[in-house]
N, C-alpha and C positions, 0 to 999 in steps of 0.2 A: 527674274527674282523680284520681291514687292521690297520696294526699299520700307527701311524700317527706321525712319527720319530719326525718331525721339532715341535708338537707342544708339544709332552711328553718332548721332549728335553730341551724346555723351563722349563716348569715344575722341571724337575728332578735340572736345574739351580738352581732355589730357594725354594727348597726343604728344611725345618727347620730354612729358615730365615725370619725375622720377618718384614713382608710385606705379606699385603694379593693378591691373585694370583684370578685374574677378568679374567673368559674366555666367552667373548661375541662372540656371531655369528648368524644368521638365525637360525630358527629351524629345527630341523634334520641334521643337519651337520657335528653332530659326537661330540659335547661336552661334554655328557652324556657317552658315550662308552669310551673317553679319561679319565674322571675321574675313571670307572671302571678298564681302562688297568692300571693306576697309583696306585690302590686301588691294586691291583693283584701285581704291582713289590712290593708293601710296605708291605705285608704279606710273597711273597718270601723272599726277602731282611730280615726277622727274625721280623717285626712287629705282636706286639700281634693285635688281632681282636680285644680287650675292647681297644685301642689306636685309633683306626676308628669311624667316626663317619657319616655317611653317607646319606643326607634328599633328598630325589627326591620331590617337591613342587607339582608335577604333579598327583602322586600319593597319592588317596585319603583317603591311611593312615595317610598320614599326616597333613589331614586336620586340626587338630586342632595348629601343630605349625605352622601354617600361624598367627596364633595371636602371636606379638614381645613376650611380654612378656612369655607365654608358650615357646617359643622355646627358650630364655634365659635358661629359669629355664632347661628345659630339656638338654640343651645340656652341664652348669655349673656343672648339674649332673653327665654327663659323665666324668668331668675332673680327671684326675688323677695324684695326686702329685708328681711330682718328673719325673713325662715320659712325653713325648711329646703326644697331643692328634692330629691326623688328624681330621678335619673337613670341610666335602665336602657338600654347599649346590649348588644344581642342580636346575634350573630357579628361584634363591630367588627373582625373582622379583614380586614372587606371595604373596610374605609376606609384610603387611605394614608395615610401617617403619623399615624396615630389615635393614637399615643405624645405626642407633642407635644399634641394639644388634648386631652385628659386632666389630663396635665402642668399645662397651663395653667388650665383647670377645678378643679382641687386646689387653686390659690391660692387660690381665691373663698370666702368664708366662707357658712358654712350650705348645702353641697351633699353629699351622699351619696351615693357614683356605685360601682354595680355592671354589671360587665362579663361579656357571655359569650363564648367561642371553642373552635371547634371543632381546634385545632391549638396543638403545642405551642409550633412557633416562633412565634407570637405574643409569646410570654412567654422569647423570646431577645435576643440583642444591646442593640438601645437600650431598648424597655422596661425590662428590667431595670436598665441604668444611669442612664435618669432617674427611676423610679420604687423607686430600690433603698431598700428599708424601708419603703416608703409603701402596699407594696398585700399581700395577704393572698391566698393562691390557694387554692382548694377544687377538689378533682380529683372530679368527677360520673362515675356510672358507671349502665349500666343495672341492671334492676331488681335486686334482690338475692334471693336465694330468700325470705327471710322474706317481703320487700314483695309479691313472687311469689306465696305462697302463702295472703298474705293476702286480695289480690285475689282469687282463686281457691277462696278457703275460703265465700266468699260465694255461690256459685253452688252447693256441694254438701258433703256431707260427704266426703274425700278424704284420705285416709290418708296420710304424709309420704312413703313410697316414691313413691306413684303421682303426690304433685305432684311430684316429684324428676324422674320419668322426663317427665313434660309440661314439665317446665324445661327440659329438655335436646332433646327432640325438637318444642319449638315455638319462643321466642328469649326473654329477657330485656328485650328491645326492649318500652318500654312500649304502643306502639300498636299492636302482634302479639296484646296481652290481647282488643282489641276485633272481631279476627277470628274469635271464634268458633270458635277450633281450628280450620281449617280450612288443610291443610299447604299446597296449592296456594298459596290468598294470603298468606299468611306468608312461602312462600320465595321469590313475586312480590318480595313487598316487600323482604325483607333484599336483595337482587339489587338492589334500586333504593338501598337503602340504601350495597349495596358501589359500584355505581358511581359514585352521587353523592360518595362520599370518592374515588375513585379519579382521579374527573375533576377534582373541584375541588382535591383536598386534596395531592394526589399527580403529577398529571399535569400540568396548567397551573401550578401551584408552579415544578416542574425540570427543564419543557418535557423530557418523553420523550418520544422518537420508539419506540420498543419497546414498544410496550402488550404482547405477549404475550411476550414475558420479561416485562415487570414483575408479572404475573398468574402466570406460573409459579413466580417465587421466591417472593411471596404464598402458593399452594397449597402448595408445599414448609414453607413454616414454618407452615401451619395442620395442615399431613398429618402435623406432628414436635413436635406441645406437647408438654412436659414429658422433650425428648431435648435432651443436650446439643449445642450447634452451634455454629459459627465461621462466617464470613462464606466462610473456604479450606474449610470444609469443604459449605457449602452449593453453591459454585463447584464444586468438582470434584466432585458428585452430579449436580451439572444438568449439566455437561460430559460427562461419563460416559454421561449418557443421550440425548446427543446435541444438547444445546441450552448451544453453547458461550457462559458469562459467563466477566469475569475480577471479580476479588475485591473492584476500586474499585468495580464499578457493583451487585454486590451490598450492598455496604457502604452505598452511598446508596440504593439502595429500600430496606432493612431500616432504615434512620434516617427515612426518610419515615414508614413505614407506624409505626414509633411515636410519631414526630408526630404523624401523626391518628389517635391512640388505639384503632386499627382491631388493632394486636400491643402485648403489654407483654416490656419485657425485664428478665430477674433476671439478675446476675451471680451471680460467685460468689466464696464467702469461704470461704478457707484458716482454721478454725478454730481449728488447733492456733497456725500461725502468726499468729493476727490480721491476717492483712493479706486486701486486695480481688484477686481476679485478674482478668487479662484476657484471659481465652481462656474457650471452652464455654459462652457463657451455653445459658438454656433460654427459651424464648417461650411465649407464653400469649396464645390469640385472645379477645377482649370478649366473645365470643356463641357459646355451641355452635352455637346453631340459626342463625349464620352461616356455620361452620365446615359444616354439614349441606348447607347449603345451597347450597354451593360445593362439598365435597367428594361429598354425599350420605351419609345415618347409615352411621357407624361404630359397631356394637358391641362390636366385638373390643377396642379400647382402654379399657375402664371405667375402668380405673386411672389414665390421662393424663387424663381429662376429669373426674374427680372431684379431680383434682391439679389441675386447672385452675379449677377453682370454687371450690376453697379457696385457692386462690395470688388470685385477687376478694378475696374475702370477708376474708382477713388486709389487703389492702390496703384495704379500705373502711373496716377496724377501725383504722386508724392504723397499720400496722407500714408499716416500712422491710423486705422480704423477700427474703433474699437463698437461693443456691442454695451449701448446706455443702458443704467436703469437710475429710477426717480421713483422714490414710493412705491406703490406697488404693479409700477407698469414700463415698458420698456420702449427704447428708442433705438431703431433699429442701430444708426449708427449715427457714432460720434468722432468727427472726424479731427486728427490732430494734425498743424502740418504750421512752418513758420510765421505765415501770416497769422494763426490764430484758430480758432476753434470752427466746426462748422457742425449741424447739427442736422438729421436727415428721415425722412420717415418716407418708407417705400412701398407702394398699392400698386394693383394692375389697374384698380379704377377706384374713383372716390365720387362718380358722377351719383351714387346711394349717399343719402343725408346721415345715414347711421353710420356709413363705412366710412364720410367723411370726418365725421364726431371724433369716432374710435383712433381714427392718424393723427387727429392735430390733439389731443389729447396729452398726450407725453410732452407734446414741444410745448405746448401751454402751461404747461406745473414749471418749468423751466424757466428760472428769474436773472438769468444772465442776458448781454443783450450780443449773444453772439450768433448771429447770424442762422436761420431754420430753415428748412424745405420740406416740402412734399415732393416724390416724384413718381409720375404714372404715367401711363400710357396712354391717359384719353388724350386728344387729340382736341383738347379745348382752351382758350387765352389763356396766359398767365394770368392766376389771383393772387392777392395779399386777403389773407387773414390775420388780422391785427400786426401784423407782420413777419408772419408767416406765409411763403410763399410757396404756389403751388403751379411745379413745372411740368413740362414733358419730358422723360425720362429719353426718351431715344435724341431729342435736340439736346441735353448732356452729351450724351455719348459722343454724336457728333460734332460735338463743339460750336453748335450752335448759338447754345448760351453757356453762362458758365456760372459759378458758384462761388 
């Protein structure tokens, strides 16, 4: 198993405090193996095995505690007076009203209860209003380049370009490592991986009858990361091409598909003006080598896909990341996060004097003194432009340097 430090770490934080610990993410991502690696320190650590209590929802021994009330009873059963009980349920989102026996599990002293799901409406409507303040959500994402490379660095010596280009042209997907490069099985699998969201996560959800609409606006917003889009504008493209939507049913497949963490959406923020807008966002897919794999390799994009690993990778760091605008030009991203603002402009290369002009551009109209970057891929020192600085995008990634 590739330990997964940043999200056990979290975990081990609120460990026997009383707040329930919500780990969302895509499917296959590694939620399931996180709870087991935790399940494994809390037996070493001197936990008894009857203090575990362990429900995988996918497997169909348990099918019967999908019904609230049996998995009450069953798991009250396990409680034990006086010791603390772990209790791990893995995709409860397959239990109905699993809000409610949660809820009522909270009451009981000495219980510890971590939760996985694969969708975000999980963690909409009543959960949230019975559990408002009570629970703690950690947003899981697959592997990160670092954790990637680390994996990876064991099998050879590999230079960061060449793991960069095997990130992108194999998947992030933690169990795509154990394929052995091998692209046929990998893009078997992610394929099984997109169905299995598309069926359970997406389809049986808001019963569609249109599977291939729903599959074309899917491919339209994986074939356009890091392009500004509207729901009217993705309507009148598939229209145009002869596969007429109207703008409601776009609007609800693009709200599914970032339900199941399968697209992320950035809006975008009027900088000069402080305020949020609601038009243009840009979208960003979980996995190149799903995006490949559906689409088949694109190299001609460098720059969208390298925008797209960093627009990850700001989000696995804590920021809030939104997509700038300033006048009449844009800033890729504009990062929110406690310490303060950070501000971001992303090229595959900027070693062209015009293609230089054109990135520092945005962060020059910008009269705040909050912190700018460049980040590409050339492979050359760091520069300040009047203090604007310009990095290497994969020494981010790997924490090389930092921001």
């Amino acid at each position: 198993m590739i330990a997964r430090k940043e999200y056990f770490n979290k975990l081990l934080g609120y460990k026997d405090k009383k707040i329930i610990k919500v780990i969302t993410g895509i499917r296959r991502c590694g939620k399931s193996t996180l709870l087991l690696m935790f399940q494994e320190y809390l037996l070493k650590s001197g936990i008894d095995e009857k203090q575990i209590v362990s429900i995988n929802f996918e497997d169909y021994d348990y099918e019967r505690l999908r019904n609230p009330k049996e998995l009450h009873s069953y798991i009250k059963s396990k409680l034990i007076p006086d010791k603390m009980v772990y209790i791990f349920l893995d995709e409860v989102q397959n239990v109905d009203d699993f809000q409610r026996v949660v809820d009522s599990l909270l009451l009981r002293e000495n219980v510890d209860i971590y939760l996985t799901g694969s969708n975000a409406y999980m963690l909409s409507g009543e959960l949230a209003t019975l559990l408002s303040g009570r629970y703690i959500k950690i947003d899981m994402l697959p592997l990160s380049f670092t954790e990637f490379a680390s994996a990876r660095q064991n099998e050879g010596n590999m230079s960061a370009d060449e793991l960069y280009l095997e990130y992108l042209e194999t998947s992030s997907f933690p169990f795509a490592l154990t394929l052995a490069k091998d692209i046929k099985q990998i893009k078997d699998y992610l394929r099984s991986i997109y169905d299995t969201i598309v069926v359970k996560d997406v389809i049986s959800r808001k019963s569609i009858a249109d599977i291939m609409m729903l599959e074309s606006v899917l491919r339209f917003l994986m074939d356009n990361i890091g392009s500004q889009l509207s729901t009217k504008k993705i309507s009148d493209s598939m229209t145009s091409d002869g596969r007429r939507i109207n703008v409601r049913t776009v609007e609800s497949y693009v709200s599914s598909f970032v339900e199941s963490y399968i697209v992320y959406e950035a809006k975008r923020y009027d900088i000069k003006g402080r305020q949020y807008l609601k038009t243009l966002e840009k979208y960003y897919i979980i996995d190149i080598g799903l995006r490949n794999a559906m689409l088949g390799a694109r190299r001609r994009d460098t720059g969208h896909i390298l925008e797209n690993v960093v627009y990850l990778e700001l989000i696995r760091r804590g920021y809030d990341v939104y997509i700038g605008k300033i006048d009449d030009v844009e800033v890729d991203f504009v990062c929110e996060h406690e310490t303060g603002i950070k501000y971001i402009q992303v090229a595959a290369s900027v070693r062209d004097e015009k293609t230089l002009a054109r990135e520092l551009r945005p962060l020059e109209k910008i009269d705040d003194h909050y912190p700018k970057y460049i980040m590409t891929l050339d492979r050359d020192p760091i520069a300040d432009y009047n203090g604007i600085k310009r990095i290497n995008a994969l020494d981010y990634l790997l924490h090389k340097i930092d921001i």
